[in-house]
C-alpha positions, 0 to 999 in steps of 0.5 A: 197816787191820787187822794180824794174826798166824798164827803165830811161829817161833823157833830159838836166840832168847833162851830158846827154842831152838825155839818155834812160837805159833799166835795166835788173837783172844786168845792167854793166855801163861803160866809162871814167871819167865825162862820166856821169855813176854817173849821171845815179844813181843821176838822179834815185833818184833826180826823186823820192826824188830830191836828189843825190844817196848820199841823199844831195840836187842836182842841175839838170841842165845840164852842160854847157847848156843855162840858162832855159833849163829844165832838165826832168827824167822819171823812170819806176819803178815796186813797188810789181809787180805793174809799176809806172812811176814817172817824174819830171823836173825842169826849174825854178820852179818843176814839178811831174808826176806819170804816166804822171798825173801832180801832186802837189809836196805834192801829189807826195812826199806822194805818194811815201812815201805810197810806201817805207821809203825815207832812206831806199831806199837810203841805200839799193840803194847806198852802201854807204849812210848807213854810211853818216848817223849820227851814231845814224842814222845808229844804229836805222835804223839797230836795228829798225827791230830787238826786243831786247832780252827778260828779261828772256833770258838775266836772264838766263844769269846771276848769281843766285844771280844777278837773284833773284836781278832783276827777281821781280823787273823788273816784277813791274818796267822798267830796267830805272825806277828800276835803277833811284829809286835804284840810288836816294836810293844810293844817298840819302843813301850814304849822311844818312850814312855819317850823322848816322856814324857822330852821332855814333862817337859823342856819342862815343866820349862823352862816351869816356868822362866819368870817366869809373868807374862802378856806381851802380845805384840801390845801390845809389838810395836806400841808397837816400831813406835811407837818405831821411827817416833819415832827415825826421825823424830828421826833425819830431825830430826837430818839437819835440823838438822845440814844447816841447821848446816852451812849456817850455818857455811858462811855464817859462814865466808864472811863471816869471809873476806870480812871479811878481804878488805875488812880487806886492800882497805882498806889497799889504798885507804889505802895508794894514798890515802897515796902522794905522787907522784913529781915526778922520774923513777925511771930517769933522775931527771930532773924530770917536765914537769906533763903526766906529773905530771898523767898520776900522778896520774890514775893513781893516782886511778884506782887508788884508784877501782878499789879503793874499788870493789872494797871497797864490793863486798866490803861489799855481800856481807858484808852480804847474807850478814849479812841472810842469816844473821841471816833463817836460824833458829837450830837447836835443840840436839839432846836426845841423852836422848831418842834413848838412852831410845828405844834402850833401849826398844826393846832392852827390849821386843825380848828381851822379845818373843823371850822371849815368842816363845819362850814360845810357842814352847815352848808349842806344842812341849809341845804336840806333844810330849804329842800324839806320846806320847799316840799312842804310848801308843794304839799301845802299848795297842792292842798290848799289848791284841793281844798279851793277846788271843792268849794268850786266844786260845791259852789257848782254843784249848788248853782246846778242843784238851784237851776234844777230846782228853780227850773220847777217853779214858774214865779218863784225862785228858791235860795239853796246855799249861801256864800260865808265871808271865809268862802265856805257854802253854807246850807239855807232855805228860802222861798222868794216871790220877785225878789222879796222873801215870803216873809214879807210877801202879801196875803194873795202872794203867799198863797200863789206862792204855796199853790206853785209849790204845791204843784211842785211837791205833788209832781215830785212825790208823785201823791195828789191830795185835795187843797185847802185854800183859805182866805180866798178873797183876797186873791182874784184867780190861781192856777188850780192844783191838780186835786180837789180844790177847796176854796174858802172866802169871806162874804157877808152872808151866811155860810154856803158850801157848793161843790162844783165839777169841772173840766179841769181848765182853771178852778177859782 
């Protein structure tokens, strides 16, 4: 779209009670210093925007007027072939107009922001409003009509290694969102490997604690069983004897009692073989006839019998229980060293069998330990690897977009990116002439300088406004723009404006 002025009417503003300017393709302003050329391109957009040609607030009112003049600035302006006349004056309290219709100021300010971008226009107006911006202003404004290199393009720019990296990943995840999860995955990693070498170096070091000397687990187990057989024997011995030494006390016992028994029942026998018989009667101590002495005396013998009887009885048992006990194998005495020996033994060999366990154990936990830290350091590596390969990625991705963007200008060059100390790209913006920043460019370099970008932004937006260019005297010839240009310069004479048509080879 293409943006063009007619003319420019001003009552009562700045140093002009009354002006008329009728542009042409180069319109040469010229006079003294406070002539009031400046004011001409002020009041072009105080009249759309309320600003200075520099963006700030302005104030209208004419110099050394009275209070309450009404300062009033009509421009007719042709928007894509299309002429519009916007006007506005300002006493105490604003007024607009497009085409002489008298509008609100949100209608107004709508209205020409339907037309074109406020901030546009003003760089492409004033070679010098692009760099009063902020620098991330600036940046945005350049890069807002510009893509960034594809994903593929800077790939192609990488190592095979760094490539195959990234090129499935990126087709799941954003470059930000893939170096977020990768840079989480080195943090938490880095702190899981610092953990898992720290459990490592504690096994080892409770390894390290162990005697060293080899142990055959196997061998201990099986002579364990081996011992533990022996006291099971020895035990069942044990029973075996202690069984067969009961029945032989119980026999012993037996004959003891019996013993005493045939000790009572021969004083029994000798007791009744003693006894005189009684010939005279107990009751009534009368003489017994010789039938009831007879009959005494077979009672006696008969008790005397029974007795006998009854000890030879007694003899035969004790006897029999004699033959009995002397047939009966003494029991050996049992070896209590030998059952001691076998416990200790087998005390021995069991700690040394969970001292063994133990061992491998820990042998098996040292191993696992070192595999889980060995995995966590792969982890860590590959993220690590990831997170180095996006800020190549970045780091080419910014040289591709540099080389785009320096490809545009001729003689200036302009800083995109730069590198921190901890590798990381970090976003900037500056313009620099010959190596020098336009900061510290001169007058006539700064104004070269914003007429190429100018030129730059006017072919990106595809939008060609007028161009105000002040303080041209100090620069001897440019490359014109590709709209209107309006060139002021300072001589010693009264104020002067022409406007001039050209071929459109080469304004001054």
């Amino acid at each position: 779209m293409q943006i063009a002025f007619k003319t420019l009417a001003l009552k009562n503003f700045k140093n002009h009670k009354s002006l008329t300017v009728n542009f042409s393709d180069v319109t040469n302003i010229k006079g003294r210093n406070g002539a009031g050329k400046s004011s001409i391109g002020d009041a072009i957009t105080w009249v759309l925007f309320g600003t200075d040609s520099s963006g700030s607030k302005l104030d209208s009112r004419p110099i050394n007027s009275e209070e309450g003049t009404e300062s009033t600035v009509e421009l007719l302006m042709s928007i894509a072939g299309k002429d519009v006349m916007f006007g506005r004056s300002q006493k105490k309290t604003g007024k607009y107009f497009i085409n002489e219709i008298p509008k609100k100021a949100t209608e107004f300010n709508e209205f020409i922001e339907n037309q074109f971008d406020k901030n546009l226009f003003l760089s492409l107006f004033n070679p010098s409003h692009f760099f009063t911006q902020h620098w991330q202003d600036q940046r945005s404004q350049l890069l807002q009509y510009m893509s960034e290199p594809l994903n593929k393009e800077i790939l192609a720019e990488l190592s095979q290694v760094d490539r195959e990296r990234l090129e499935g990943p990126l087709k799941k995840h954003s470059l930000d969102d893939l170096d977020k999860l990768h840079r989480e995955k080195v943090r938490i990693n880095e702190k899981a490997y610092e953990r898992a070498a720290e459990r490592v170096q504690a096994l080892e070091e409770q390894a390290s604690k162990n005697d060293g000397s080899t142990f055959d687990l196997e061998a201990a187990q099986n002579e364990i069983e081996s011992l533990h057989k022996q006291k099971t024997a020895m035990q069942e011995e044990s029973v075996i004897r202690q069984r067969a030494k009961t029945a032989r006390s119980r026999m012993e016992g037996q004959i003891d009692n019996l013993t005493d028994q045939i000790t009572q029942q021969t004083q029994v026998v000798q007791s009744i073989k003693d006894e005189k018989v009684q010939e005279i009667c107990g009751t009534c101590h009368q003489p017994l006839t010789e039938k009831a002495i007879l009959k005494v005396k077979e009672n006696r013998q008969a008790r005397f019998n029974k007795e006998v009887a009854t000890g030879k009885a007694l003899v035969q048992k004790v006897n029999a229980l004699k033959k009995s006990l002397s047939d009966m194998p003494v029991a050996e005495e049992a070896d209590y060293d030998e059952p001691n020996l076998i416990e200790a033994k087998l005390m021995e060999l069991q700690v040394k069998v969970k001292q063994g366990e133990q061992a491998s154990s820990l042998a098996e936990d040292i191993e696992v330990a070192k595999e889980k830290k060995e995995a966590i350091r792969k982890e860590l590596v590959t993220s690590k690897g990831v997170v180095d390969t996006i800020k190549e990625f970045k780091t080419k991705r910014s040289e591709l977009m540099v080389s785009k963007v320096d490809d545009l200008f001729t003689s200036i060059s302009v800083k995109l990116y730069e590198t921190l100390k901890n590798g990381e790209e970090k976003a900037t913006f500056e313009i620099e002439m010959d190596g020098k920043p336009y900061s510290k460019l001169s007058t006539a370099e700064k104004i070269k300088a914003g007429l190429e970008l100018i030129e730059v932004l006017s072919m990106q937006s595809e939008l060609v406004t007028p161009t105000f260019v002040d303080n041209a005297e100090s620069i001897l010839n440019f490359s014109a723009p590709a709209g209107q240009l309006i060139v002021v310069r300072v001589v010693d004479e009264d104020l002067s404006i022409k406007a001039i048509e050209t071929k459109g080879d080469e304004k001054q």
